[in-house]
C-alpha positions in Angstrom: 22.5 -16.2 -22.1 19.1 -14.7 -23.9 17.6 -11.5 -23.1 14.7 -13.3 -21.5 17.0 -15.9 -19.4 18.8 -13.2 -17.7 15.1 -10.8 -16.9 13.5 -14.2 -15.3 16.4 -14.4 -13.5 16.3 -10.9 -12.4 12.8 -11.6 -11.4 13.2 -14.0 -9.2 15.8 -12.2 -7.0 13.5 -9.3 -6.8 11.1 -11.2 -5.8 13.2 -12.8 -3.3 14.4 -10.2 -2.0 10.9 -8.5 -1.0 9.6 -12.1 0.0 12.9 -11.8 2.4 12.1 -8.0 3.4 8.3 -9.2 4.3 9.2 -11.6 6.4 11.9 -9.7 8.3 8.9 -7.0 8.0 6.5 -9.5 9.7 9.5 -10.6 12.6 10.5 -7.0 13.3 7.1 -6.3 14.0 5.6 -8.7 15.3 8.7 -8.1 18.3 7.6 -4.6 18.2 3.9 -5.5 19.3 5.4 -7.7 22.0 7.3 -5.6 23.3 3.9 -2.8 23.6 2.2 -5.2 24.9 4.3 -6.7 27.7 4.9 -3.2 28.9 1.0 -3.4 29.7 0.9 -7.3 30.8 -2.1 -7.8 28.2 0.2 -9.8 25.5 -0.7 -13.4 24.4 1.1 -15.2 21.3 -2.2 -16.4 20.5 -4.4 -13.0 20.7 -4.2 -12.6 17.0 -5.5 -8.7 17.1 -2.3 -7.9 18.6 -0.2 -9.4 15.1 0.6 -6.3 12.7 -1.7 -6.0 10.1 -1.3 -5.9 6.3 -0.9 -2.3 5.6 1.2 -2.0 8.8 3.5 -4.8 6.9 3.1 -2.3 3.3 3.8 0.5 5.2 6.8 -0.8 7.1 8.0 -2.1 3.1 7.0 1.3 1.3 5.3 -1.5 -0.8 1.8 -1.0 -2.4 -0.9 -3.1 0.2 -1.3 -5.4 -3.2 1.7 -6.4 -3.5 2.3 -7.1 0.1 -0.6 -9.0 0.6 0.7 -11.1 -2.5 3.8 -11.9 -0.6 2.5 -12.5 2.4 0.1 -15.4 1.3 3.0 -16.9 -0.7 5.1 -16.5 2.4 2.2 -17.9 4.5 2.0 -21.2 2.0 5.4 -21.8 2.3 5.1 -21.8 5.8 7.4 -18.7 7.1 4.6 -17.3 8.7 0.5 -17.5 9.3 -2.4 -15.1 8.9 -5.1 -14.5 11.5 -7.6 -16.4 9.3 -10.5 -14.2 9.6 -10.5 -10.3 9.4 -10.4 -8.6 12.4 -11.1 -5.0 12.4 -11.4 -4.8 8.6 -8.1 -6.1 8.6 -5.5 -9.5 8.1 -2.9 -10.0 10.8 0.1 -11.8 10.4 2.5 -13.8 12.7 6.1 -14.7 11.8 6.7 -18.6 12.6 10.0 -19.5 14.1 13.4 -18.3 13.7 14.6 -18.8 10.6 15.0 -15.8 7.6 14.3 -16.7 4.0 17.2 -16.4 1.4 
């Protein structure tokens, strides 16, 4: 196996293993928020300011807000999970779709 077989390869599990911590990110807190939230009987599934936000995600990662948004918008056009669509206090929110983990 080449030099340059064995880094691609290398790549791609790095990169599946943060596309797998995101989205586990994304679930985790996305339960958290729920949880805050039913506590005060204001939560809705669909009240998209209550999603965590994209540094909440790089912060929960210790990844750089770059690279997380990366991940999230591949994760998001694969379908794992789906973005606010417009900014909402300067910021994206995300929502983690269903109950299934990436490998």
């Amino acid at each position: 196996m080449s030099d340059e077989t064995a880094t691609t390869k290398k790549r791609r599990k790095i990169n599946n293993f943060e596309l797998a911590l995101i989205l586990n990110a994304v679930k985790i807190l996305n339960q958290q928020h729920r949880l805050k939230m039913e506590n005060i009987k204001q939560f809705s599934q669909q009240d998209e300011s209550h999603w965590p936000t994209t540094r909440e995600i790089s912060e929960y990662c210790q990844f750089s807000i770059y690279k997380t948004r990366h991940l999230l918008i591949k994760l998001s056009e694969e379908g794992y999970i789906r973005s606010s669509g417009k900014v909402i206090s300067n910021s994206l929110h995300w929502s983690f779709i269903g109950d299934d983990v990436c490998d």
